[in-house]
DOPAVEX-962864 format. One line per 5 residues: number of its first residue (from 0); for each residue x, y, z of N, C-alpha, C, CB. Coordinates in Angstrom, 3 decimals, decimal comma, padded with zeros to 6 digits. Glycine has a CB too. Layout:
NUM = X Y Z X Y Z X Y Z X Y Z | ...;
This chain:
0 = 115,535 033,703 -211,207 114,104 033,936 -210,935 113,912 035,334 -210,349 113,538 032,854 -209,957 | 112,735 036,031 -210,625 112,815 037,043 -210,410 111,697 037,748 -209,273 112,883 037,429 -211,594 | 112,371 038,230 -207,928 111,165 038,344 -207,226 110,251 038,486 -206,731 110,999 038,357 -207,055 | 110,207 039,893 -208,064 108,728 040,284 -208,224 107,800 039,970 -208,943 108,583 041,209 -208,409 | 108,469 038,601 -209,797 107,440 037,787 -210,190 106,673 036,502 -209,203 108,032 037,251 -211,354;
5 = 107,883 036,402 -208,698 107,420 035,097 -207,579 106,547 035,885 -206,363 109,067 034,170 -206,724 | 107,025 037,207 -206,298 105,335 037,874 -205,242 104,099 037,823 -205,543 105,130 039,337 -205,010 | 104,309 038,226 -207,201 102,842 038,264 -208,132 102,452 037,168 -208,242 102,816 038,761 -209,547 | 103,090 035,822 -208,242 102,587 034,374 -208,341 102,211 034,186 -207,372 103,333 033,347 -208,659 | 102,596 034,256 -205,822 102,048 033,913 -204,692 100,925 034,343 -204,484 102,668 034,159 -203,800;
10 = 100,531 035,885 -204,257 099,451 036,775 -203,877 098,639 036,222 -205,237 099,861 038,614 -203,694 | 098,453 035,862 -206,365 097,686 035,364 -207,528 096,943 034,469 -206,432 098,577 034,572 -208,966 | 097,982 033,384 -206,101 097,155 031,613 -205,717 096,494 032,157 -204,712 098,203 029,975 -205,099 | 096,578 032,951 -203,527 095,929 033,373 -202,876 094,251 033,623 -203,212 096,646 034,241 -202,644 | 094,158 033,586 -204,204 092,630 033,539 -204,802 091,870 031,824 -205,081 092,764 034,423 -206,497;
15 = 093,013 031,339 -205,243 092,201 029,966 -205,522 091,899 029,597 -204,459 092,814 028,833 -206,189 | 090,792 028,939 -204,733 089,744 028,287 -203,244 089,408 026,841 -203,834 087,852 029,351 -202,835 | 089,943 025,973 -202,506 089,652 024,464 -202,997 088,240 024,152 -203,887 089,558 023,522 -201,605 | 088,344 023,290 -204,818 087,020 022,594 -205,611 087,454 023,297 -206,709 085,262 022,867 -205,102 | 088,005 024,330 -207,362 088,266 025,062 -208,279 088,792 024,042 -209,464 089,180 026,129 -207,780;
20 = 087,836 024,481 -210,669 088,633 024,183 -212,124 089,750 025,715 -212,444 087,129 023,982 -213,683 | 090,934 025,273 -212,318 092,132 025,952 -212,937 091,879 026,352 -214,443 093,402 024,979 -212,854 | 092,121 027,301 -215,061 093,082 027,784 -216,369 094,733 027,922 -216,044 092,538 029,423 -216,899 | 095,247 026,939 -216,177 096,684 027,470 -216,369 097,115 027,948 -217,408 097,535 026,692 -216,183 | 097,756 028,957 -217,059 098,431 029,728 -218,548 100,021 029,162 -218,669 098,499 031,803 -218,392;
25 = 100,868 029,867 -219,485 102,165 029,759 -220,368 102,920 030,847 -220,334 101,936 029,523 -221,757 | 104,112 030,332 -219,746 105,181 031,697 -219,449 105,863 031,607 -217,788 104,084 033,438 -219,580 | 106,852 032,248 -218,406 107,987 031,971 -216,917 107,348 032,517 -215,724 109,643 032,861 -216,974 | 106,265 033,824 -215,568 105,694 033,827 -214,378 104,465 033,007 -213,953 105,463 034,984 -214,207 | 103,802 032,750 -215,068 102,716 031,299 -214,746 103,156 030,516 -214,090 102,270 030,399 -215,787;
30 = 104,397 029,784 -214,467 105,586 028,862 -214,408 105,109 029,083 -212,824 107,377 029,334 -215,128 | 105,452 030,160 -212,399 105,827 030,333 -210,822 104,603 029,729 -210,138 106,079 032,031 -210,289 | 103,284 030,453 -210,732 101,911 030,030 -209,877 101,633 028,506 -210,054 100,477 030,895 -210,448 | 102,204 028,338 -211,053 101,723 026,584 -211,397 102,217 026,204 -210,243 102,439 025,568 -212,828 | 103,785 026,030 -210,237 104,314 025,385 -208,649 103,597 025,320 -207,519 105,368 026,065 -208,069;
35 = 103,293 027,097 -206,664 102,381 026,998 -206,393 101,578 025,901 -205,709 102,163 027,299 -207,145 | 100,487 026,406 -207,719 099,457 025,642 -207,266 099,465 023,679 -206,925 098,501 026,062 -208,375 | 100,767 023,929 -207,348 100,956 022,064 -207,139 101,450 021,717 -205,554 102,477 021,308 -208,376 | 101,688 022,665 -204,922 101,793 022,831 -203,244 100,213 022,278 -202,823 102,127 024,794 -202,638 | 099,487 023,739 -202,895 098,039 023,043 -202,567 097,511 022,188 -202,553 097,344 023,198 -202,897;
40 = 098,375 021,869 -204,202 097,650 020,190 -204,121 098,148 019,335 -203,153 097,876 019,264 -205,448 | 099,246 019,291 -203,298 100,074 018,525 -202,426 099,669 018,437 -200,900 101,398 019,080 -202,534 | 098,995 019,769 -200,100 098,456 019,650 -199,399 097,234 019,339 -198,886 098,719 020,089 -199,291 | 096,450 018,901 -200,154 095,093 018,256 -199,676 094,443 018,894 -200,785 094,435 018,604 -198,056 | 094,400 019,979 -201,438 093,486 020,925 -202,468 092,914 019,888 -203,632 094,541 022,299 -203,290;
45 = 091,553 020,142 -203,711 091,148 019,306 -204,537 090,812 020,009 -205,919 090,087 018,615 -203,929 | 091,424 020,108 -206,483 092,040 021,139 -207,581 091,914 020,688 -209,439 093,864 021,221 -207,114 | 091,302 021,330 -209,929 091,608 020,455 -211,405 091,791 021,603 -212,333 090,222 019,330 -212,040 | 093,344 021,465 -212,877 093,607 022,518 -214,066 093,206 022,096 -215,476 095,132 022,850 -214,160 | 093,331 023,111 -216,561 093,294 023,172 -217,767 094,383 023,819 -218,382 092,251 023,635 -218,067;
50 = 095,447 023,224 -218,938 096,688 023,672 -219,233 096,882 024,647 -220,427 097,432 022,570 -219,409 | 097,125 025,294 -220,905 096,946 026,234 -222,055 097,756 025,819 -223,010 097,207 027,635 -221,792 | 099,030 024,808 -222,942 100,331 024,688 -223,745 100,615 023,270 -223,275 101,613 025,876 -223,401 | 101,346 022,376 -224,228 101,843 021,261 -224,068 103,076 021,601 -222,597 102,446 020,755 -225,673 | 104,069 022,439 -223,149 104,842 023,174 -221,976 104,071 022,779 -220,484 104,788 025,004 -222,270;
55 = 103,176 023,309 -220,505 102,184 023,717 -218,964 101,742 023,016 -218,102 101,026 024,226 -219,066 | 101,196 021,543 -219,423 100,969 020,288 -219,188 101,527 019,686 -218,863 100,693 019,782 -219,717 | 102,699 019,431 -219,585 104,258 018,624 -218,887 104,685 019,160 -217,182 105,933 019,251 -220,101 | 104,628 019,969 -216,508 104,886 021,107 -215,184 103,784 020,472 -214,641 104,777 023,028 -215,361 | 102,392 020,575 -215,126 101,304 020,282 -214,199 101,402 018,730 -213,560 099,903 020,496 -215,019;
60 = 101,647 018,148 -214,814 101,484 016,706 -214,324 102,561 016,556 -213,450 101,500 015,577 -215,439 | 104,158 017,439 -213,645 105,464 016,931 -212,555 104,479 016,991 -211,320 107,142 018,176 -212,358 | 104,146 017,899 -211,116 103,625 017,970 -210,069 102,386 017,577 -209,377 103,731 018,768 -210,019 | 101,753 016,498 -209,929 100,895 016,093 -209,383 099,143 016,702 -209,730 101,466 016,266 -208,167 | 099,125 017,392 -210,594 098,063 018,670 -210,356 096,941 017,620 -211,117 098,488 020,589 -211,295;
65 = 095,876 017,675 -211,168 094,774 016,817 -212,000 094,287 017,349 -212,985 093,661 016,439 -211,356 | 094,710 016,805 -214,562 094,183 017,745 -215,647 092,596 017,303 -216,201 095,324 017,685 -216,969 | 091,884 017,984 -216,847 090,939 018,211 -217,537 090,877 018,875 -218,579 090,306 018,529 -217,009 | 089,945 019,043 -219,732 090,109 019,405 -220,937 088,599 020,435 -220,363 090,174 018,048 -222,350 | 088,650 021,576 -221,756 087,508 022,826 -221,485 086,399 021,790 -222,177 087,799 024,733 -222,455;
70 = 086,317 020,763 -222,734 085,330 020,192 -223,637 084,377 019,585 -222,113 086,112 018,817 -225,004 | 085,504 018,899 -221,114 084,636 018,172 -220,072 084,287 019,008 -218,896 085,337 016,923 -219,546 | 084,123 020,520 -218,855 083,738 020,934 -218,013 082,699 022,369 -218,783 084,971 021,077 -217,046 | 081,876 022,726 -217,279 080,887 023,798 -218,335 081,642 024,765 -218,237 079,261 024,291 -217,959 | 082,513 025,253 -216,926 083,473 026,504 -216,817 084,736 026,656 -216,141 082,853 027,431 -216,284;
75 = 085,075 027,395 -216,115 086,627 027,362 -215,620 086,376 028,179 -214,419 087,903 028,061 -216,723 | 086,650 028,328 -213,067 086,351 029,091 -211,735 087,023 030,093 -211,828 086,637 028,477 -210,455 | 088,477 029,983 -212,316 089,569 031,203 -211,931 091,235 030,382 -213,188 089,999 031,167 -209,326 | 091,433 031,402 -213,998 092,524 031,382 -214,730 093,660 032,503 -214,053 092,059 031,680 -216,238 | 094,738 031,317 -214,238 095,943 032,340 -213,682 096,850 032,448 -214,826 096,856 031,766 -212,283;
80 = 097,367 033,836 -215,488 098,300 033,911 -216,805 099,101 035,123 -216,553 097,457 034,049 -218,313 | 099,811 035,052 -217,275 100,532 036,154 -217,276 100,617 036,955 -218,824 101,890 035,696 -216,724 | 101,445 038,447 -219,005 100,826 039,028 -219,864 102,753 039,437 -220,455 099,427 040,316 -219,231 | 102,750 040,054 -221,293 104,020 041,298 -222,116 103,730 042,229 -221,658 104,121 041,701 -223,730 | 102,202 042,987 -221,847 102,028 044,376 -221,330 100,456 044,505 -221,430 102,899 045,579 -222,243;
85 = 100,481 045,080 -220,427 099,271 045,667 -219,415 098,768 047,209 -219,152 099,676 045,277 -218,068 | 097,948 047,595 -220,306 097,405 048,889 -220,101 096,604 049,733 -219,086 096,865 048,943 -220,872 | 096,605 050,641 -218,387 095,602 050,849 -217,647 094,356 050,199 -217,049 095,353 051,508 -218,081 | 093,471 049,778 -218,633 092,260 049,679 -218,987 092,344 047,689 -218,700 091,953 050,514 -220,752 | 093,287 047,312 -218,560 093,381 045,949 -218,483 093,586 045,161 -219,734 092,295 045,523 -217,883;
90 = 093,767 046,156 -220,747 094,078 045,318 -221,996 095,642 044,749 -222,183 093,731 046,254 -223,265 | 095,624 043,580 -222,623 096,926 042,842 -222,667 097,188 042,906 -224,394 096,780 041,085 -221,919 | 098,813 042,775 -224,642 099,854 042,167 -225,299 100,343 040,710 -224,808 100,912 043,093 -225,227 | 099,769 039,844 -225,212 100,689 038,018 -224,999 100,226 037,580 -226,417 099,898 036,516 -223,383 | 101,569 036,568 -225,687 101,728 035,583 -226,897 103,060 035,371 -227,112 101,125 036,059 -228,213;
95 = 104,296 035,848 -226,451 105,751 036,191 -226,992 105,796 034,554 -226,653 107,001 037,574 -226,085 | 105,274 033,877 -225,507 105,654 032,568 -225,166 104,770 031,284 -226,491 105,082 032,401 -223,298 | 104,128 031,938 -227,116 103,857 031,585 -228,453 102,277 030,346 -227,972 105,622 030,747 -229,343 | 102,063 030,777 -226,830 100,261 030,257 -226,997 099,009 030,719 -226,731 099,951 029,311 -226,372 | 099,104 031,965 -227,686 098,137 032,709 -227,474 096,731 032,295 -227,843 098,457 033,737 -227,997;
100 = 096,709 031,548 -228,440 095,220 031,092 -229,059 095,130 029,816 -228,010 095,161 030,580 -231,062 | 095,825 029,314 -227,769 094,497 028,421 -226,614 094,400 029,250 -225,013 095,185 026,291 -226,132 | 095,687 030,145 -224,440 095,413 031,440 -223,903 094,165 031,952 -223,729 095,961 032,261 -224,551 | 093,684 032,575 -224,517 092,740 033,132 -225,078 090,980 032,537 -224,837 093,271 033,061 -226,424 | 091,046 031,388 -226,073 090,107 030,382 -225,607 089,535 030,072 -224,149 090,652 029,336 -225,964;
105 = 091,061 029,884 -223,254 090,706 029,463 -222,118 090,227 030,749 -221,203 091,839 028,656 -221,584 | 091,069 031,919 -221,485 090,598 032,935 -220,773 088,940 033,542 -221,103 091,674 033,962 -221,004 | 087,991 032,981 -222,588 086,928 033,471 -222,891 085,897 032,433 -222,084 086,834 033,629 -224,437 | 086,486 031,483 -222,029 085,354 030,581 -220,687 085,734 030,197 -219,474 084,843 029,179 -221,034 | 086,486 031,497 -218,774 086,754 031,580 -217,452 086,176 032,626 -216,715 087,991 031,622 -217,291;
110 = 085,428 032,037 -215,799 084,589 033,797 -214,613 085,332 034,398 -214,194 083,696 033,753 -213,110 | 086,728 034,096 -213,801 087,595 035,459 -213,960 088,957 034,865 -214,363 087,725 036,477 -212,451 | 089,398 035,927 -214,544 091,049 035,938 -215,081 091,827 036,501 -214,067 091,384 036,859 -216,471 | 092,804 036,145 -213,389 094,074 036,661 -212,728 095,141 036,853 -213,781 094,610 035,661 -211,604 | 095,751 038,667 -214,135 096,924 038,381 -215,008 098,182 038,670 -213,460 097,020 039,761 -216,748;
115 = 099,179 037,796 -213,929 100,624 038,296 -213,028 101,950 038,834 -213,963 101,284 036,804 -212,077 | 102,376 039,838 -213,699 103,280 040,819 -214,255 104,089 040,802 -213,113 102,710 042,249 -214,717 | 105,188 041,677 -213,401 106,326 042,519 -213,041 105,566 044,010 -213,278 107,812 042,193 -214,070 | 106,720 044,648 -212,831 106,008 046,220 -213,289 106,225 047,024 -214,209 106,114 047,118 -212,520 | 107,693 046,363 -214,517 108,106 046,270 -216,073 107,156 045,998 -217,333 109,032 045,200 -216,159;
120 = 106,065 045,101 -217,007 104,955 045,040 -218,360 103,739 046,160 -218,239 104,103 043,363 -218,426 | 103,977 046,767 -216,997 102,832 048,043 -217,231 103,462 049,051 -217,800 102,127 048,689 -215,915 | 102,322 049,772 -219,038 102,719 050,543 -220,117 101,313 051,530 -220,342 103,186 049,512 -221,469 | 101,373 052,703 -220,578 100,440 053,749 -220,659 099,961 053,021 -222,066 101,060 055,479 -220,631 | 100,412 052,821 -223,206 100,036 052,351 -224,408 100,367 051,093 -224,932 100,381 053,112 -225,174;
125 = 099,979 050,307 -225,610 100,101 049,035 -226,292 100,857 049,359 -227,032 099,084 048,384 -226,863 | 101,855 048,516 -227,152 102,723 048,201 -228,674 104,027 049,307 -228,619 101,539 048,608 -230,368 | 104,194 050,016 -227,406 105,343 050,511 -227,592 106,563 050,016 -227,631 105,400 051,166 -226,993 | 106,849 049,139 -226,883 107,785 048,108 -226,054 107,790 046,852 -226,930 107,180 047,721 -224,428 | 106,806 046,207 -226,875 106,639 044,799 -227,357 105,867 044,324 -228,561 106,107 044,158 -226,392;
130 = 106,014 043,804 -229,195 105,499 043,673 -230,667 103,971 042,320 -230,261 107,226 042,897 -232,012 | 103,303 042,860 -231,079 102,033 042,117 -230,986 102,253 040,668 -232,071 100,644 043,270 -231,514 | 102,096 039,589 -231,356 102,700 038,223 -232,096 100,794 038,102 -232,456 103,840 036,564 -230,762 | 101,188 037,365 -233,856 099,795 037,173 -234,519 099,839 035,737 -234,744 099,508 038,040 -235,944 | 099,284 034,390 -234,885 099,398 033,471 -234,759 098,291 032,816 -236,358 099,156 033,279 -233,185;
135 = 098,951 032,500 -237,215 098,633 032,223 -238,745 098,728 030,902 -239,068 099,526 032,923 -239,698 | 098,002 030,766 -240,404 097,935 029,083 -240,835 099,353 028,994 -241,594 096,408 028,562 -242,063 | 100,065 028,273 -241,527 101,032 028,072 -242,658 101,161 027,964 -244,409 101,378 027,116 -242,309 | 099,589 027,794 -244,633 099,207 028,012 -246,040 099,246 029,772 -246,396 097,570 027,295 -246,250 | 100,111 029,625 -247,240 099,684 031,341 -247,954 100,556 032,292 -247,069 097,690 031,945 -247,729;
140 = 101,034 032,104 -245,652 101,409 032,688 -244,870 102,350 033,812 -245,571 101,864 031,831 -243,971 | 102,899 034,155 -246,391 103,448 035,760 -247,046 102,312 036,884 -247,258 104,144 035,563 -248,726 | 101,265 035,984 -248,068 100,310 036,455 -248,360 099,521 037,397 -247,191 099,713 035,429 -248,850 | 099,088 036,533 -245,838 098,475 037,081 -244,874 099,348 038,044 -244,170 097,971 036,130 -244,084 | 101,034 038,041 -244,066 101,702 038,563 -243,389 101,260 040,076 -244,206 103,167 037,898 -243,287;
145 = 101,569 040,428 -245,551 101,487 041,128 -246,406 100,010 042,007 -246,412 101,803 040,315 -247,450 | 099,000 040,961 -245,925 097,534 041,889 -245,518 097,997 042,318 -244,045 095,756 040,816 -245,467 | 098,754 041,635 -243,424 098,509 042,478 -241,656 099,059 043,543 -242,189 099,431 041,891 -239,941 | 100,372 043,786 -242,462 101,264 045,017 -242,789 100,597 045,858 -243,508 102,486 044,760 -243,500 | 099,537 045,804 -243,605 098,762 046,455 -244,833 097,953 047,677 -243,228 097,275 044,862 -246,153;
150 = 097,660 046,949 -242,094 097,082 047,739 -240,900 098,376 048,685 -240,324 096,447 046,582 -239,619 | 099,570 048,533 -240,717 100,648 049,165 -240,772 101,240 048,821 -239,350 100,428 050,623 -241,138 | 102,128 048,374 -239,297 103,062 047,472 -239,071 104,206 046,841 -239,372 102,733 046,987 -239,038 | 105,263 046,226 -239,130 106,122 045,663 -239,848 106,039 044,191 -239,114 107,511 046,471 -239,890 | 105,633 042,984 -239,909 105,948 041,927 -239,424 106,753 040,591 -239,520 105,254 041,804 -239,348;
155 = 107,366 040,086 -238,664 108,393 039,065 -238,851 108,222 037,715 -238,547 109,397 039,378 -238,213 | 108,528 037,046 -239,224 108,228 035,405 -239,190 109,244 035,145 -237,676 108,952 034,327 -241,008 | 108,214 034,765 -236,754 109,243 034,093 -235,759 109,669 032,608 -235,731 108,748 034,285 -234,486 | 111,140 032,706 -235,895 112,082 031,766 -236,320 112,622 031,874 -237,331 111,744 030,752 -236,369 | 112,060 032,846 -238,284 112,627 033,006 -239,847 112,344 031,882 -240,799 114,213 033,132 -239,876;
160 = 114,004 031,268 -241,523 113,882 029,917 -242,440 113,554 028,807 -241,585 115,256 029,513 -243,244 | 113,806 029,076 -239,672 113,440 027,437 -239,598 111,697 027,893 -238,459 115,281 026,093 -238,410 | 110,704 028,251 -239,140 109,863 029,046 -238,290 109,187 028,233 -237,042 108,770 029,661 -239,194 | 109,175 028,587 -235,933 108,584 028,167 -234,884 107,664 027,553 -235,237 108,284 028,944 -234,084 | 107,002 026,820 -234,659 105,374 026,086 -234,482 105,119 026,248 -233,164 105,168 024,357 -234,830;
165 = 103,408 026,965 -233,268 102,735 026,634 -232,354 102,299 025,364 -231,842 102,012 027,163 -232,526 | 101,571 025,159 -230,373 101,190 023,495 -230,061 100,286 023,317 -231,317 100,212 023,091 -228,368 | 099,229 024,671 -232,010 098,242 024,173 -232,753 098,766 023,709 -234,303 097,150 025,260 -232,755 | 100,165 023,756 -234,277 100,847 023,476 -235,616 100,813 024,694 -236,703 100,125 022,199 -236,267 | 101,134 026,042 -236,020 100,324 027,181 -237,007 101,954 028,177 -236,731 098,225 028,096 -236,165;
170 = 102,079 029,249 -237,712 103,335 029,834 -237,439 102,348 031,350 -236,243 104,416 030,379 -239,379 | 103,535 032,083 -236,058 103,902 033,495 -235,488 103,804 034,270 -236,005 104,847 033,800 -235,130 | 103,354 035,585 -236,469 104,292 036,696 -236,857 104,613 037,790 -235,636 103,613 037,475 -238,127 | 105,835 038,109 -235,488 105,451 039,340 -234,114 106,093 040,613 -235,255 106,722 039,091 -231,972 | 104,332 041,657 -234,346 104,068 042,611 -235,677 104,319 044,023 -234,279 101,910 042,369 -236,832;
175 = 105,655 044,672 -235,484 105,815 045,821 -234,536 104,985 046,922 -235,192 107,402 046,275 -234,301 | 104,232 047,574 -234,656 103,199 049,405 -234,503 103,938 050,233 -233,978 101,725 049,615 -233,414 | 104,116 051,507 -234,042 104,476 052,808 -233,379 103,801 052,376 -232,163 103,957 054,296 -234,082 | 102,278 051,824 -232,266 101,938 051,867 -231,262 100,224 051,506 -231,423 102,464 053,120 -230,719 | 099,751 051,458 -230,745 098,517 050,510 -230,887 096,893 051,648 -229,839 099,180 048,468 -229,819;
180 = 096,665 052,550 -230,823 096,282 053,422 -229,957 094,550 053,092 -230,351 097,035 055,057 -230,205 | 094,495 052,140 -230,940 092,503 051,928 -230,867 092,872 050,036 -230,896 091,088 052,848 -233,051 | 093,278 049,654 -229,920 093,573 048,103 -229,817 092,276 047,637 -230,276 093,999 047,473 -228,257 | 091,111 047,868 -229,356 089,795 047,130 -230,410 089,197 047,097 -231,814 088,788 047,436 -230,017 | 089,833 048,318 -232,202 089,579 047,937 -234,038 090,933 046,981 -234,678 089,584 049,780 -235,177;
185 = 092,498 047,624 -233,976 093,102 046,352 -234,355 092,567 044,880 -234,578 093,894 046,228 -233,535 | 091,770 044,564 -233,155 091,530 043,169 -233,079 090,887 043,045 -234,023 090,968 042,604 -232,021 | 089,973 043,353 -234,176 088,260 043,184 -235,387 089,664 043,513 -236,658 086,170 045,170 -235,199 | 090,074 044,111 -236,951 090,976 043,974 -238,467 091,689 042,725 -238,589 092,197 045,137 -238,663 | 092,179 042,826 -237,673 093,339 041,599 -237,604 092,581 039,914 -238,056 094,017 041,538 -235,638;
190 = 091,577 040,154 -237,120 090,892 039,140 -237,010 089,833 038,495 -238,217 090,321 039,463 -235,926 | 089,476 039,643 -238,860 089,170 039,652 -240,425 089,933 039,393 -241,803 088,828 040,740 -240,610 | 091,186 038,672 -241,731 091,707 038,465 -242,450 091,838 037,070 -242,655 092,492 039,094 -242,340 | 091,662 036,648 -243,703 092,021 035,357 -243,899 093,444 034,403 -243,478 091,881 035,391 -245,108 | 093,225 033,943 -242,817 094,900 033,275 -242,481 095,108 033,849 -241,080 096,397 033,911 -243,689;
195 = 094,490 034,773 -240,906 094,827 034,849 -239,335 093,898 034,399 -238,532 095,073 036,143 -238,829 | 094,810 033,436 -237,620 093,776 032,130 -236,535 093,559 033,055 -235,521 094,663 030,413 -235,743 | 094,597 034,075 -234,844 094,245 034,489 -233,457 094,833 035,725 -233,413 094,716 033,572 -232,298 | 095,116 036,601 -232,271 095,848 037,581 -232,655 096,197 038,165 -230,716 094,837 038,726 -233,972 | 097,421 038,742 -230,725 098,008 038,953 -228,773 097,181 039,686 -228,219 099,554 039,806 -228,316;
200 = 096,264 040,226 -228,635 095,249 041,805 -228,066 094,364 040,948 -227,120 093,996 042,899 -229,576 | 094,290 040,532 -225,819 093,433 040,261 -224,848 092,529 041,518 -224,451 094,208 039,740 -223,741 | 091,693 041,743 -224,934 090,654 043,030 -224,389 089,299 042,345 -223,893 090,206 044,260 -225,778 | 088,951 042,963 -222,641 088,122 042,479 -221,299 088,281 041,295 -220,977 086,730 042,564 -221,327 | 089,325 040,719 -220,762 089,229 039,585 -220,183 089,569 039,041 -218,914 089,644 039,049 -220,796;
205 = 090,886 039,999 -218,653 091,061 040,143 -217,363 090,930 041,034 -216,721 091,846 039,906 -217,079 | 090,103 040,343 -215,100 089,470 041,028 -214,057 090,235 041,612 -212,838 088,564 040,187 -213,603 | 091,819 040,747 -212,816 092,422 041,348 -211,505 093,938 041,551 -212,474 092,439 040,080 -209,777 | 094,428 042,272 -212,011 096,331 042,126 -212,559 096,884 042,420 -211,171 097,137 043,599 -213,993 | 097,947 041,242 -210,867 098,960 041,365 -209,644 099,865 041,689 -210,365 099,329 040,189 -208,687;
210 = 100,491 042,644 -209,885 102,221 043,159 -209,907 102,920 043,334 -208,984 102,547 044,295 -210,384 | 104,184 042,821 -209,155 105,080 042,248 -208,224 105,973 043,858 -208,240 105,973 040,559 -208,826 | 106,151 044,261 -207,497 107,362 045,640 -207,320 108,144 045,040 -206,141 106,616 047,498 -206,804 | 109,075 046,564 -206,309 110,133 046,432 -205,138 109,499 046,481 -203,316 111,250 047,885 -205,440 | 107,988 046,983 -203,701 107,236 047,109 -202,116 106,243 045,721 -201,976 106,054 048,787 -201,974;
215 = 106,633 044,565 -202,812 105,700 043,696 -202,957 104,710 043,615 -203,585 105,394 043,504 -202,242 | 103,836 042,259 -204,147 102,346 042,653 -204,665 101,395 043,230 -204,442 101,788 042,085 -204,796 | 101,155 043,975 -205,628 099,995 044,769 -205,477 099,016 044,561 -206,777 100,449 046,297 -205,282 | 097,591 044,287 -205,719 096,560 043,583 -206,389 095,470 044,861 -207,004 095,813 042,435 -205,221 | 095,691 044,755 -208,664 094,556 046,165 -208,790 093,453 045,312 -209,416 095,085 047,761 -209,994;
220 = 092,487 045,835 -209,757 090,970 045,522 -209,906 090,296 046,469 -210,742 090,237 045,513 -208,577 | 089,553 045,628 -211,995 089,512 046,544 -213,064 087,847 046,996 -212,428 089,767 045,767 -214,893 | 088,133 048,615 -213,189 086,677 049,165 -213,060 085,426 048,793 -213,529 086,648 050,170 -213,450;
C-alpha cells in the first residue's frame, strides 16, 4: 500500500459530512477511502453510497456501508474517485480499472467530485504516460476500433483473444496518442462514433484533486 495514496484517501473523507449520499468510485486508491468511509460508518455516520463497480459493491457491503442506486435518489452530495492522470485544468484519464462508464455517470450527477492521486498521475498533458481506455459494444468491435484509430491513435483490445468485460458486459480498447492536446474535441469525436458507449476523458467534473506526496496531502481546487 502506498502512502501517499492512503494520505490522499484520508484528507478526501475529511470532506464527507454525516447525511451524505456517497459516489464511490473503482481503483486501489478509492479502495483506500472506501475503508475509510466504512469507519465513519462504523462510528455512527449516517451515510449512503452509490458504488460505481460490482468490485466496490462487494468492499462496501464488507463493511457495513448502506447502498443505494442513482435511480432512488435526486443527487449524489460528494463522489470520491480516483484518476491515471490529472492535468492542470482538472481534466482526467480513467478507466485503466475498467469502469469508466458508470464512473462517469455517477460523477455527472454529483455536486462535487473529490479526485485522489499520487503525484505520480499529475501530468502537464494527457495521454503521455497512459493510454486512454475507450469502453465499446462487442458487436462490430474491429470495425469501431478501426474508426477510433482513424482520430489517430493506436488501439488494443484489453485482454486480447480472451477480452476483458466490463460490469456493463461491453469490451475496452486502451488507445495510445502522442498525446492528447485538444481532449474536448477528442471526447465529442470519440463519442460520435458508433460502437463507442463511453470514453476515459473526464472534463469538468472534478472540483477538488488530493495528492498524496512525500510532504503529505495536498488539497488543490479548481479555478
Amino acid at each position: 500500500m502506498s502512502e501517499k495514496k492512503l494520505q490522499a484517501a484520508r484528507k478526501a473523507v475529511e470532506f464527507v459530512k454525516d447525511g451524505m449520499v456517497l459516489g464511490l468510485g473503482t481503483g486501489s486508491t478509492t479502495r483506500l477511502a472506501v475503508d475509510e468511509i466504512g469507519k465513519l460508518v462504523a462510528s455512527g455516520y449516517k451515510l449512503v453510497g452509490i458504488p460505481t463497480s460490482i468490485e466496490t459493491e462487494k468492499q462496501a457491503r464488507s463493511l457495513g456501508i448502506p447502498l443505494t442506486t442513482l435511480d432512488q435518489v435526486k443527487e449524489i452530495d460528494l463522489t470520491i474517485d480516483g484518476a491515471d492522470e490529472v492535468d492542470p485544468r482538472f481534466r482526467l484519464i480513467k478507466g485503466l480499472g475498467g469502469a469508466l462508464l458508470r464512473e462517469k455517470i455517477v460523477a455527472y450527477h454529483s455536486k462535487e467530485e473529490i479526485i485522489i492521486v499520487d503525484d505520480s498521475k499529475m501530468v502537464d498533458q494527457l495521454g503521455v504516460k497512459t493510454p486512454l481506455p475507450i469502453e465499446v459494444i462487442p458487436f462490430s468491435h474491429v470495425r469501431t476500433k478501426e474508426a477510433i484509430e482513424a482520430l489517430g491513435c493506436v488501439a488494443s483490445l484489453r485482454g486480447g483473444d480472451r477480452p476483458f468485460v466490463t460490469d456493463n458486459g461491453n469490451y475496452i480498447y486502451d488507445c495510445k496518442f502522442k498525446v492528447i492536446s485538444e481532449p474536448e474535441k477528442i471526447e465529442r469525436d470519440l463519442n460520435s462514433i458508433p460502437g463507442v458507449v463511453e470514453n476515459g476523458l473526464f472534463i469538468g467534473l472534478a472540483s477538488r484533486v488530493v495528492v498524496g506526496t512525500e510532504k503529505g496531502a495536498v488539497v488543490k481546487e479548481r479555478a
